[in-house]
TORKOL-4160 file (C-alpha; in steps of 0.2 Angstrom, whole numbers, padded with zeros to 4 digits, m for minus):
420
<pt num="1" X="0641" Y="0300" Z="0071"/>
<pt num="2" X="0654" Y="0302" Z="0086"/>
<pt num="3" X="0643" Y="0317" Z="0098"/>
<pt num="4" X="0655" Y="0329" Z="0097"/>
<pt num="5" X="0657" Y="0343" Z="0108"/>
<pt num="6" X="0658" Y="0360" Z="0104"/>
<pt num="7" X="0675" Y="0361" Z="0111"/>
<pt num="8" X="0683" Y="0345" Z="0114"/>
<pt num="9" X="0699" Y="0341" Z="0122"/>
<pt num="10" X="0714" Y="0337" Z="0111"/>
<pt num="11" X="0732" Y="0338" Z="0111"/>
<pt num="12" X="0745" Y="0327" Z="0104"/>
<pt num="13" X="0746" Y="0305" Z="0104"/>
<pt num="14" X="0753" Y="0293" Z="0118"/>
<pt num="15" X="0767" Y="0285" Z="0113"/>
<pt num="16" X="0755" Y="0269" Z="0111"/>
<pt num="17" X="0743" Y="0276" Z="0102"/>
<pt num="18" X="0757" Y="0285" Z="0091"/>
<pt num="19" X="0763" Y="0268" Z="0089"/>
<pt num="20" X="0749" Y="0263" Z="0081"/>
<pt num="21" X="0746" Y="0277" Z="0070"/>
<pt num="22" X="0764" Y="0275" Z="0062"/>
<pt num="23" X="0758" Y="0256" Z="0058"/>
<pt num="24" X="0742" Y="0261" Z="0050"/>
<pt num="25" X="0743" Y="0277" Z="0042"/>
<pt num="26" X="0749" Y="0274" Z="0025"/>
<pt num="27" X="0739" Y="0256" Z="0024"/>
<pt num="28" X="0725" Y="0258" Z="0010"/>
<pt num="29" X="0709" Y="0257" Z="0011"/>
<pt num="30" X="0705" Y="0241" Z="0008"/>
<pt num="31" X="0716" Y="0235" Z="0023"/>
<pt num="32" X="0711" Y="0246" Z="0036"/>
<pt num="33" X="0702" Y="0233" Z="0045"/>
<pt num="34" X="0714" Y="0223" Z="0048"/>
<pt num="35" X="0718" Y="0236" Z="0063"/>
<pt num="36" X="0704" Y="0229" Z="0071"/>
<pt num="37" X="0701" Y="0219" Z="0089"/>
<pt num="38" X="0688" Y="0208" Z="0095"/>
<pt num="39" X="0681" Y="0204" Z="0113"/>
<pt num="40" X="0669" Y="0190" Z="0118"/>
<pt num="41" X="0658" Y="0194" Z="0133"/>
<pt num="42" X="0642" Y="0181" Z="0140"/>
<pt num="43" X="0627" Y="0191" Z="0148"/>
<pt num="44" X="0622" Y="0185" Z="0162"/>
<pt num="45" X="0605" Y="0178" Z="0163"/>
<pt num="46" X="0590" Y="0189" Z="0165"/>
<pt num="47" X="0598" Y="0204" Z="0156"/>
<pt num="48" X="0588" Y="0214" Z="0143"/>
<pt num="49" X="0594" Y="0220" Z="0127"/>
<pt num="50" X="0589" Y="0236" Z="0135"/>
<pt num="51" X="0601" Y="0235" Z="0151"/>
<pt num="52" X="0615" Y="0228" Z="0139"/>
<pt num="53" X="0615" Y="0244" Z="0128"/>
<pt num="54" X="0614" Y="0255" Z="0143"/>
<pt num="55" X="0630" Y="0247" Z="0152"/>
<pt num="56" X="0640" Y="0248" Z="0132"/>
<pt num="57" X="0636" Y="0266" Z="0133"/>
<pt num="58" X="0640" Y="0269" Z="0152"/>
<pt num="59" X="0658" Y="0261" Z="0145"/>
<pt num="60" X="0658" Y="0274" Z="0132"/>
<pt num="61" X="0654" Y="0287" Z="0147"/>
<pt num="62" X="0666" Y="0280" Z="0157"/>
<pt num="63" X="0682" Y="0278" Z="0146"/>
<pt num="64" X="0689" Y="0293" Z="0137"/>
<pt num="65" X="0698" Y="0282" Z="0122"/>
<pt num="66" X="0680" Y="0277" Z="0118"/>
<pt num="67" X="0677" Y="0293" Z="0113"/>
<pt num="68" X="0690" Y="0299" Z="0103"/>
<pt num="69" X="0692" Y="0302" Z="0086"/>
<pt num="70" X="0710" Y="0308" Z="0076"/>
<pt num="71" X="0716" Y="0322" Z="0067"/>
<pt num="72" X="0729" Y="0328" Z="0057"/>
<pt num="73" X="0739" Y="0345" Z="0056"/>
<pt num="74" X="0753" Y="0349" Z="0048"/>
<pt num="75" X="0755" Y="0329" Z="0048"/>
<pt num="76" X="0755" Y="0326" Z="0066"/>
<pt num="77" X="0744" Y="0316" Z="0073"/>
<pt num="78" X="0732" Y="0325" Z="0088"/>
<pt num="79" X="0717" Y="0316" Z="0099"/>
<pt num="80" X="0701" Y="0325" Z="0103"/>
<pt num="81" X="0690" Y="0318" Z="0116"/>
<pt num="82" X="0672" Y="0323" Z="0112"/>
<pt num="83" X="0657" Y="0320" Z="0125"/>
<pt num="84" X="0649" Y="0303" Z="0123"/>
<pt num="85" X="0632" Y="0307" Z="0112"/>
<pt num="86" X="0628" Y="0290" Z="0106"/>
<pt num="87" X="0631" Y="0286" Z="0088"/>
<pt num="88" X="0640" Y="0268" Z="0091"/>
<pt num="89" X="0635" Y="0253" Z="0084"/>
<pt num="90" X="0624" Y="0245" Z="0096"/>
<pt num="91" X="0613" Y="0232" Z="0085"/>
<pt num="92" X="0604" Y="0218" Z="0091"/>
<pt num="93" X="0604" Y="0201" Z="0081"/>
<pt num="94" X="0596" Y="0185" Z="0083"/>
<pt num="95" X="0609" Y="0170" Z="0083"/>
<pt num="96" X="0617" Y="0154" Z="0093"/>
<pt num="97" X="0630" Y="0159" Z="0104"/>
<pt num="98" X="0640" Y="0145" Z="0099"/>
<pt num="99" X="0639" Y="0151" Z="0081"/>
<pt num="100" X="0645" Y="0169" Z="0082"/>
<pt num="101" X="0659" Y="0169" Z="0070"/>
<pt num="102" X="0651" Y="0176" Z="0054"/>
<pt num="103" X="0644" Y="0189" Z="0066"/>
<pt num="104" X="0664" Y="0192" Z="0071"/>
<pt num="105" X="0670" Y="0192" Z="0053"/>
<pt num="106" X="0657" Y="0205" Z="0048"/>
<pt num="107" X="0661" Y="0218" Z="0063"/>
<pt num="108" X="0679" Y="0217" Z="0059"/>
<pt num="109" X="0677" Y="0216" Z="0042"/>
<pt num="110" X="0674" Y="0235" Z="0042"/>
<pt num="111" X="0685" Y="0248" Z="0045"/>
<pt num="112" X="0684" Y="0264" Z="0056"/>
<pt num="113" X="0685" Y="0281" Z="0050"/>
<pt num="114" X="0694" Y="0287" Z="0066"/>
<pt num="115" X="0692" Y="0306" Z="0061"/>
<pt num="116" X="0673" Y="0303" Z="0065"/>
<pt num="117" X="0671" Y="0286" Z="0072"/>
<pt num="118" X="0673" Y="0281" Z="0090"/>
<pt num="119" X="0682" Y="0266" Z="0085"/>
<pt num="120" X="0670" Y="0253" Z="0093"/>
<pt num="121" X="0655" Y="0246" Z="0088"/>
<pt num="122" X="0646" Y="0229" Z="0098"/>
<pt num="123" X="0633" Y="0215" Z="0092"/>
<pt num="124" X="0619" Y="0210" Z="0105"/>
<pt num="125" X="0618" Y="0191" Z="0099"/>
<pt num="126" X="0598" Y="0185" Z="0106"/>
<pt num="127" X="0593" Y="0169" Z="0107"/>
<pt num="128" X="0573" Y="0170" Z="0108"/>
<pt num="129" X="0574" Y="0190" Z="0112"/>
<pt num="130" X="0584" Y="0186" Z="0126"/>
<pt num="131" X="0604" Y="0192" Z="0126"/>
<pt num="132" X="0617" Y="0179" Z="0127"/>
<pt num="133" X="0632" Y="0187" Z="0119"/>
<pt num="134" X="0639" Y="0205" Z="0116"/>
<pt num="135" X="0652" Y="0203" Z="0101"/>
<pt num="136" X="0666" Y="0219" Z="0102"/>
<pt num="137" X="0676" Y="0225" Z="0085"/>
<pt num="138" X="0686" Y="0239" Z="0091"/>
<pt num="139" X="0701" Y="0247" Z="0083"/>
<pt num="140" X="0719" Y="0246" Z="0091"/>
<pt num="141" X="0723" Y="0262" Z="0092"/>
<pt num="142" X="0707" Y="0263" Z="0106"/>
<pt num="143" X="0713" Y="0246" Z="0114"/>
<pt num="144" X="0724" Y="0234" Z="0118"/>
<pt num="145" X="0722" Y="0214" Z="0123"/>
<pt num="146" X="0727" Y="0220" Z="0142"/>
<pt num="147" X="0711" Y="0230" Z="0140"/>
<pt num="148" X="0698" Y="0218" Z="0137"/>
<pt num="149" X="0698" Y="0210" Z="0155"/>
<pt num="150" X="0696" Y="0231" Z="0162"/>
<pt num="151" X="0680" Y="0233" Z="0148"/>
<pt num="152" X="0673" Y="0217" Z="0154"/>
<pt num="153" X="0675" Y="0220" Z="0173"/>
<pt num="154" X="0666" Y="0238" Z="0169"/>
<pt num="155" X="0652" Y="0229" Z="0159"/>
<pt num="156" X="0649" Y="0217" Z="0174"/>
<pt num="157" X="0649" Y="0229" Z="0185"/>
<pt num="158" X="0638" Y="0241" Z="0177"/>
<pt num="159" X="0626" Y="0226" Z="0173"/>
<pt num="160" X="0624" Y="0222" Z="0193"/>
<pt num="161" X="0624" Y="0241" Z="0197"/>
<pt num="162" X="0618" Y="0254" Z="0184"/>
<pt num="163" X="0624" Y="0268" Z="0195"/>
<pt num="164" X="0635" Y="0276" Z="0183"/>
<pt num="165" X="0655" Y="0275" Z="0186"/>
<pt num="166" X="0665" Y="0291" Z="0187"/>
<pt num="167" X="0676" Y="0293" Z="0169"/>
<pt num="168" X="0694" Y="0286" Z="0172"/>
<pt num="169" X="0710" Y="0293" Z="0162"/>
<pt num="170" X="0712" Y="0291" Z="0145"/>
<pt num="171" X="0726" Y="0292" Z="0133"/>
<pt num="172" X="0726" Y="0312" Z="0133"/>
<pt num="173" X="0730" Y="0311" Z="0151"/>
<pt num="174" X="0745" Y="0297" Z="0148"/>
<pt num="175" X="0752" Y="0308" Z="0134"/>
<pt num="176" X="0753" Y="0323" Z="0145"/>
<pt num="177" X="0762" Y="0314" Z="0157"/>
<pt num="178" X="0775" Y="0304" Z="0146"/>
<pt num="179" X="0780" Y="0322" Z="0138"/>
<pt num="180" X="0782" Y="0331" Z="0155"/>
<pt num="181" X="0797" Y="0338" Z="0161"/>
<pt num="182" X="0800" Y="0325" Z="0175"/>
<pt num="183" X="0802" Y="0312" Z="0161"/>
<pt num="184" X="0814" Y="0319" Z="0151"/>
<pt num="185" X="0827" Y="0308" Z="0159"/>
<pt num="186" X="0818" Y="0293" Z="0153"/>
<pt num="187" X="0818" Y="0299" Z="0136"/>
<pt num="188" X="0836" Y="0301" Z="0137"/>
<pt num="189" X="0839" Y="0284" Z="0143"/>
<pt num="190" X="0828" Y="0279" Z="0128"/>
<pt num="191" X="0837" Y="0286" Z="0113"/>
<pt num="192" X="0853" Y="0278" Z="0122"/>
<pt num="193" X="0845" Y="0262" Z="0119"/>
<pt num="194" X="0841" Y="0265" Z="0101"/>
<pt num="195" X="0858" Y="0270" Z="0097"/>
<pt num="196" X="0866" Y="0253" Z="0103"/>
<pt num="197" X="0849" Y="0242" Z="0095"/>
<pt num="198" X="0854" Y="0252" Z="0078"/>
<pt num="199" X="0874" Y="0250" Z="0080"/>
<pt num="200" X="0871" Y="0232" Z="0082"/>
<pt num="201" X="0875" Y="0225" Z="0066"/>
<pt num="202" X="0859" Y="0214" Z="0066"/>
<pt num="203" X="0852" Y="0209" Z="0051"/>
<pt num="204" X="0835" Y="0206" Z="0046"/>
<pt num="205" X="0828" Y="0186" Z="0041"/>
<pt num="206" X="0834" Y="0183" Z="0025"/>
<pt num="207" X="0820" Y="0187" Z="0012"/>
<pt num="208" X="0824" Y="0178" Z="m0007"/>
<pt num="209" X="0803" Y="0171" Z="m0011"/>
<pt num="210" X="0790" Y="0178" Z="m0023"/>
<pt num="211" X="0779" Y="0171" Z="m0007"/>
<pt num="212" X="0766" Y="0183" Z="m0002"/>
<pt num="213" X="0759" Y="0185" Z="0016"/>
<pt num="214" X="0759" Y="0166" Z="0022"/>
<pt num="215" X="0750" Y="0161" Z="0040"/>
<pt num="216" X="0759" Y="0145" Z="0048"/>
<pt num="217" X="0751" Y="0139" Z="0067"/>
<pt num="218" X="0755" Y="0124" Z="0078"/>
<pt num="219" X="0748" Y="0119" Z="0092"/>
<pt num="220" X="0757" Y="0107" Z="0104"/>
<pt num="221" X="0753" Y="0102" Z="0121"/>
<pt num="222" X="0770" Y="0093" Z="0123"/>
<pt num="223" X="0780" Y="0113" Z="0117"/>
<pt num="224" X="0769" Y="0119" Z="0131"/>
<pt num="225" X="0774" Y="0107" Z="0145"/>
<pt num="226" X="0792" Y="0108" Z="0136"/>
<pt num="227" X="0793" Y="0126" Z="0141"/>
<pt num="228" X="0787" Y="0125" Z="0157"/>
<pt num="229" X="0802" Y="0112" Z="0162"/>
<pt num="230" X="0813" Y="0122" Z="0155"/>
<pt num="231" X="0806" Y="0139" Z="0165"/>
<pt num="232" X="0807" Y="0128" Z="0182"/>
<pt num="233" X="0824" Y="0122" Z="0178"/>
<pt num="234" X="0832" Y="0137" Z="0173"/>
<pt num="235" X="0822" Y="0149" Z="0182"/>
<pt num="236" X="0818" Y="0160" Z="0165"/>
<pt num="237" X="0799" Y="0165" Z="0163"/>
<pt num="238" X="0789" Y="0155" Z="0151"/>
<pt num="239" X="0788" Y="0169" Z="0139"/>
<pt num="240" X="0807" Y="0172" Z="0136"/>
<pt num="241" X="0811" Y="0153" Z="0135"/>
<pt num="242" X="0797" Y="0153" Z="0119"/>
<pt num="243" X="0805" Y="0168" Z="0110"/>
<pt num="244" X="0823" Y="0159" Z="0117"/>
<pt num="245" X="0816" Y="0145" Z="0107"/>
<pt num="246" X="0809" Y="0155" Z="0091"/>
<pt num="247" X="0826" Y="0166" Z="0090"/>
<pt num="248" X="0836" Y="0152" Z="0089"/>
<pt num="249" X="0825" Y="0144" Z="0076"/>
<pt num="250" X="0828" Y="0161" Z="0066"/>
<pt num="251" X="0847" Y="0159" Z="0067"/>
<pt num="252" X="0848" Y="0140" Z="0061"/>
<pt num="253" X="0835" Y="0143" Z="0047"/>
<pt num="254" X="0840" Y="0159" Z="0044"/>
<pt num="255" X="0859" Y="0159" Z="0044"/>
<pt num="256" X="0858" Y="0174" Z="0055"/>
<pt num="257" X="0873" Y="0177" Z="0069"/>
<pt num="258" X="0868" Y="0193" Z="0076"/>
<pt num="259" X="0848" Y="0196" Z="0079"/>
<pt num="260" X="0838" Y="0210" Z="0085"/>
<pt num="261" X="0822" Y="0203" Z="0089"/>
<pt num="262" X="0804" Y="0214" Z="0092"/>
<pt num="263" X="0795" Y="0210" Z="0107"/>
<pt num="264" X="0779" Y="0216" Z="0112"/>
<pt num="265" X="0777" Y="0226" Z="0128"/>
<pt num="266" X="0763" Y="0229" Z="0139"/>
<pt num="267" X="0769" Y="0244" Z="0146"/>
<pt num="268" X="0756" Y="0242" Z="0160"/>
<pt num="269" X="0771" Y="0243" Z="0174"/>
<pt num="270" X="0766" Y="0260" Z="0182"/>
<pt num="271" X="0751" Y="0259" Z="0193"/>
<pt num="272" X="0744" Y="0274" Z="0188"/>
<pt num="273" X="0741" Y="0269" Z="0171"/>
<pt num="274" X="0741" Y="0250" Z="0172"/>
<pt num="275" X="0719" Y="0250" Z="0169"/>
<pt num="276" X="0718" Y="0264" Z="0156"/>
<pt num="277" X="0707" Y="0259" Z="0142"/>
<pt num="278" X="0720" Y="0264" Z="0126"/>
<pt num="279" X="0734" Y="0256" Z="0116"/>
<pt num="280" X="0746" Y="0255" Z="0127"/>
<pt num="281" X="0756" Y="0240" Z="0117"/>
<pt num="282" X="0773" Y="0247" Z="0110"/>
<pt num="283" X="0788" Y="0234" Z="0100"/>
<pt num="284" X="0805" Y="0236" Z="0111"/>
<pt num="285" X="0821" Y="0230" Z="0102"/>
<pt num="286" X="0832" Y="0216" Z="0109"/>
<pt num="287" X="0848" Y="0214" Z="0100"/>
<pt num="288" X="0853" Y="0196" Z="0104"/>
<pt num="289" X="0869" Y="0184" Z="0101"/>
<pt num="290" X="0867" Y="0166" Z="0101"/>
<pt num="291" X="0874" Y="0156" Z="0114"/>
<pt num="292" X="0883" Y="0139" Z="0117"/>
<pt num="293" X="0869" Y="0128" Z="0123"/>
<pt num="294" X="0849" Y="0131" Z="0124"/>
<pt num="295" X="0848" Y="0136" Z="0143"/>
<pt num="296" X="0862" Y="0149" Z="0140"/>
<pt num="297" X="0853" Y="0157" Z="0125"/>
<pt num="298" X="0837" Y="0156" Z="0137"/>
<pt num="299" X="0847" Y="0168" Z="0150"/>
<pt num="300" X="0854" Y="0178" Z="0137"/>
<pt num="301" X="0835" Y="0182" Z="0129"/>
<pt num="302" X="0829" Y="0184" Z="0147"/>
<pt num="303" X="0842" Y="0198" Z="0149"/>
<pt num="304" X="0841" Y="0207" Z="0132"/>
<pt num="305" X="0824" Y="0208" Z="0136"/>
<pt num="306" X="0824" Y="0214" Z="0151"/>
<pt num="307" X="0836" Y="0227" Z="0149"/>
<pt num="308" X="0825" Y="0232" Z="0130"/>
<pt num="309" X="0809" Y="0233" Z="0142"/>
<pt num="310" X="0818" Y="0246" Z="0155"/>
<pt num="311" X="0815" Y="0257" Z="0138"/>
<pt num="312" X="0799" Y="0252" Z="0133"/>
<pt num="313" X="0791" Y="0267" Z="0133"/>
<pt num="314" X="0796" Y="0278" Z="0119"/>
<pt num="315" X="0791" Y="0291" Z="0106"/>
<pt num="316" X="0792" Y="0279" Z="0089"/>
<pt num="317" X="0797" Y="0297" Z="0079"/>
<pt num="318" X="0813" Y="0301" Z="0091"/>
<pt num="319" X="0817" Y="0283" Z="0087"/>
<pt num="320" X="0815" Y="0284" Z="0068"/>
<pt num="321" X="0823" Y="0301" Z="0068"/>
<pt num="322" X="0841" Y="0293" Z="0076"/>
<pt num="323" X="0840" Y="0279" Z="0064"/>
<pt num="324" X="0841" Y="0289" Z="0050"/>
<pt num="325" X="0857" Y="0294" Z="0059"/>
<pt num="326" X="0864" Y="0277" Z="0058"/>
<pt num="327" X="0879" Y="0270" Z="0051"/>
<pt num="328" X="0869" Y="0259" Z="0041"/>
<pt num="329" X="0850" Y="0252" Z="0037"/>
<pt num="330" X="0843" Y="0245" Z="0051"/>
<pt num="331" X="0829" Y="0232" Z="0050"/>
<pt num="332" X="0823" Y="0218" Z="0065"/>
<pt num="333" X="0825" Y="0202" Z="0062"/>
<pt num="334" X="0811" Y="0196" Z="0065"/>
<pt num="335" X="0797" Y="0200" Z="0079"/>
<pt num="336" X="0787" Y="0191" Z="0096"/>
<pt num="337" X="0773" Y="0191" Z="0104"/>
<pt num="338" X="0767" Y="0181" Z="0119"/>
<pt num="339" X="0749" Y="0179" Z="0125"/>
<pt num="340" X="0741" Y="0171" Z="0141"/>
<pt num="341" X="0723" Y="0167" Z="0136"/>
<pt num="342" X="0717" Y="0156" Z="0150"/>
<pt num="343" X="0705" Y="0144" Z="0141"/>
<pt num="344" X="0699" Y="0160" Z="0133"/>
<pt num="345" X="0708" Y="0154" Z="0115"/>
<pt num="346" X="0692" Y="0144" Z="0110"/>
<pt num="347" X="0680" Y="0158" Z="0111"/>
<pt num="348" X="0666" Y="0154" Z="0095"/>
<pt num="349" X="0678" Y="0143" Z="0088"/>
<pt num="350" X="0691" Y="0154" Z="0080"/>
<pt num="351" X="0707" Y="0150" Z="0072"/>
<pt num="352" X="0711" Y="0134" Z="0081"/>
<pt num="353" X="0723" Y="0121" Z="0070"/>
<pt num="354" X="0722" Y="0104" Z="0071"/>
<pt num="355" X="0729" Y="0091" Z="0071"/>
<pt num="356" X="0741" Y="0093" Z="0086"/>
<pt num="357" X="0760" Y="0098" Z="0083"/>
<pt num="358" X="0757" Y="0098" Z="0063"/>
<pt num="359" X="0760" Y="0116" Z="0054"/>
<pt num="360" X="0743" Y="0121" Z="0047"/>
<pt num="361" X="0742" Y="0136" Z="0035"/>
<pt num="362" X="0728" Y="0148" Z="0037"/>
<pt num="363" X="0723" Y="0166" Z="0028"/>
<pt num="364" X="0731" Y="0178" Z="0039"/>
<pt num="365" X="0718" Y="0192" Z="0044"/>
<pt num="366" X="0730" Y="0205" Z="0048"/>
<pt num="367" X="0745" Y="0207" Z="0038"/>
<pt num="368" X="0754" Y="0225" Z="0048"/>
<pt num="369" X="0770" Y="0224" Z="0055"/>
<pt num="370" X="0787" Y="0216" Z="0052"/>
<pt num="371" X="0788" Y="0200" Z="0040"/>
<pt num="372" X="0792" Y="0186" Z="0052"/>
<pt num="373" X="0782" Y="0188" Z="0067"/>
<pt num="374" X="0778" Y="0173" Z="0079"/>
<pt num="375" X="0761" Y="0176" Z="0091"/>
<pt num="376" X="0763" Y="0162" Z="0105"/>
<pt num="377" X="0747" Y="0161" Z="0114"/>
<pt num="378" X="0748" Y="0150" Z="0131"/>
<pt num="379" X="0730" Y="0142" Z="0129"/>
<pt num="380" X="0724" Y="0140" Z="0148"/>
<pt num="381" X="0741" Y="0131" Z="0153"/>
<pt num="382" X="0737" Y="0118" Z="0143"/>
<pt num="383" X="0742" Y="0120" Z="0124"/>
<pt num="384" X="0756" Y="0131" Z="0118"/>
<pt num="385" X="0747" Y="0139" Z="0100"/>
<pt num="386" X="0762" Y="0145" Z="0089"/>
<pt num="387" X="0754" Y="0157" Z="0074"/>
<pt num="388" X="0769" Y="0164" Z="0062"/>
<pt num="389" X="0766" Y="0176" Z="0050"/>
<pt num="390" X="0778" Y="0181" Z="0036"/>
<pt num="391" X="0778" Y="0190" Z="0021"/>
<pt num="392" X="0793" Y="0185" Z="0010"/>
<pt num="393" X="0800" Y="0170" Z="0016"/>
<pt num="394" X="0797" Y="0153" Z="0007"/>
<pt num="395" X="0785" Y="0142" Z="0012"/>
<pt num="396" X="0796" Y="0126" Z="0017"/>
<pt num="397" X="0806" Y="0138" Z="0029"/>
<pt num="398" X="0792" Y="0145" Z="0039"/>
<pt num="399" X="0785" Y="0128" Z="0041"/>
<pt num="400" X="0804" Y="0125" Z="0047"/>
<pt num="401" X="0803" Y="0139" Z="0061"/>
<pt num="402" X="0789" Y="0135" Z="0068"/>
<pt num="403" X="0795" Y="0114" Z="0069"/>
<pt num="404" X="0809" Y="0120" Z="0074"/>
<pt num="405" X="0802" Y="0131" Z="0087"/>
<pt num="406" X="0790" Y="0118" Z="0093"/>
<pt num="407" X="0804" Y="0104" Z="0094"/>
<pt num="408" X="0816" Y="0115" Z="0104"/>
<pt num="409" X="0803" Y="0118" Z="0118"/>
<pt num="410" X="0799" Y="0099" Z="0117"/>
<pt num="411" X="0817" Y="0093" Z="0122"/>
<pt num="412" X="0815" Y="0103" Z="0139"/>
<pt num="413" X="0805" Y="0086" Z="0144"/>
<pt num="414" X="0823" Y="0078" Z="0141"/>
<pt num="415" X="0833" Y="0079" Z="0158"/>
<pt num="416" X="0843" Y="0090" Z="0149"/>
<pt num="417" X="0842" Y="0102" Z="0137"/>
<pt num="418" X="0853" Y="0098" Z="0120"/>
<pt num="419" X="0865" Y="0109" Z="0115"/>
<pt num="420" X="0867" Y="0121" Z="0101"/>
């Protein structure tokens, strides 16, 4: 199914694809799906279904990491990067483009056996023959949301020119250079960091609930243009005054003094790697204390984070390997997110929860990673979308965090902040 070479290039994982492995390798069958993307590209008019296929596959050309597949030896993880032979999912279906989310539900809905698959596969949505929509599924160990812009730029180029694009580096290339001599300082400098994250004393969020996995989002307009006062005013980005927010919504509903929240980092700093097509995503740890007044506690997240991002590229098994040499358990209180969509939240209609600024509960699709995780998704500037997820905790406190969470932003349209 995947065109494989006779003798494919291979060696071992980035650190974000390895960080994806870790989170998916002992999930069972049944839930291997939920590892699963999606991307939402228009086709320009005057495209053929023909045309379409051929700029899918020049991506696959062009992009090593959409033409991997996974191995395992002596239980560690390797990558082998076959020629591109076809093989992918590249079906045509009849549909409206405004009503594509059973189409979406049914590509994601199955999984990818990553030791054969490619870990993509695309739906050419036809309205009268003619393509309006491709529909992407691809697994998250081939790419992250910071890749979606990069494949669709490549598409629309493609489509204007069909001249074939030279292939780009790939995750073999980033792994090679993370593991090189000349970073060995970094790596250092990492474990360093994770020595102080696991002596913290943090505590994870209280868990006491027969509760399953529980899906909680609010959408507010008024947390959004909260946040933004608040960033003006205390010159903070917009991200680290949300996760200000949510961390101190923990601690209150929590009872928790000292926190060590997960934040996902791009790790698209370094040029040379900032438009590989991979996973590039890995959680850095911010150990945090709660301070005297909401605009202090925003300073103080914007630091912790910053300092956790300097270390944001790491190998997840050197980590692992010094907690077990930890005084004691350690375990993250909770975890964050933060997303800039640009309008791009209300593609087919997914997932949105109204009425505004009341808690609605949905089925979470994905249920991987830590137990109280908030994803705040910046819709185009306008509507701050706040989607928990948590497994454990009972259902009156996670409506609470994200209330809470939504109210503190809110007060930044006071003149003043309130204090803790």
């Amino acid at each position: 199914m995947s065109g494989r070479s006779a003798e494919p290039d291979t060696g071992v994982l980035s650190y974000g694809q390895l960080s994806v492995w870790r989170d998916i390798e002992s999930l069972p069958r049944e839930r291997r799906h939920e590892a699963n993307t999606w991307a939402h590209w228009e086709v320009p008019p005057g495209t053929t279904a023909e045309q379409v296929r051929k700029a899918l596959r020049t991506l696959g050309v062009r992009h090593p990491s959409l033409r991997t597949v996974y191995e395992v030896h002596g239980g560690v993880p390797r990558q082998a990067v076959r020629s591109f032979g076809g093989g992918v999912e590249l079906d045509c279906v009849e549909g409206s483009p405004g009503d594509t989310g059973p189409m979406t539900d049914e590509l994601l809905g199955r999984a990818f056996e990553l030791g054969e698959d490619f870990g993509w596969r695309a739906r050419i949505v036809t309205e009268s023959g003619r393509p309006t929509t491709v529909l992407l599924a691809k697994h998250h160990i081939v790419a992250d949301g910071w890749c979606d812009a990069v494949l669709q730029r490549d598409f629309r180029t493609v489509l204007r020119d069909p001249a074939a694009p030279p292939p780009t580096a790939g995750p073999l290339d980033l792994a090679q250079w993370q593991h090189s001599e000349h970073r060995a300082r970094a790596r250092e400098s990492a474990a360093l960091h994770w020595e102080k994250v696991y002596a913290s004393g943090a505590s994870g969020f209280p868990l006491h609930s027969a509760d399953g996995f529980l899906q909680c989002t609010l959408r507010s307009r008024r947390a959004r243009a909260g946040a933004q006062a608040l960033a003006e005013r205390t010159g903070a980005a917009l991200a680290s005054v949300v996760l200000a927010a949510y961390t101190l919504a923990v601690a209150r509903i929590g009872g928790v003094e000292q926190l060590v929240t997960q934040v996902m980092f791009s790790n698209r700093s370094h040029p040379q790697w900032r438009s590989v097509v991979t996973s590039m995503n890995q959680w850095v740890a911010a150990p945090l204390t709660v301070g005297d007044s909401f605009e202090e506690h925003i300073a103080r997240v914007g630091g912790a984070t910053l300092r956790a991002y300097r270390h944001g590229m790491y190998d997840v098994d050197a980590a692992a390997a010094l907690q077990r040499h930890a005084d004691r358990p350690y375990e993250a209180t909770c975890a964050f997110n933060y997303l800039r969509l640009d309008g791009l939240s209300t593609q087919g209609g997914r997932g949105l929860a109204e009425p505004e600024d009341e808690p609605q509960w949905e089925r979470p699709f994905s249920t991987i990673g830590h137990g109280c995780y908030l994803r705040a998704a910046d819709e185009g500037g306008d509507t701050l979308a706040l989607r928990l997820r948590t497994h454990g905790i009972p259902r009156d406190r996670v409506a609470a965090l994200v209330t809470e969470t939504c109210s503190l932003l809110a007060s930044g349209l006071a003149r003043s902040a309130p204090s803790i």
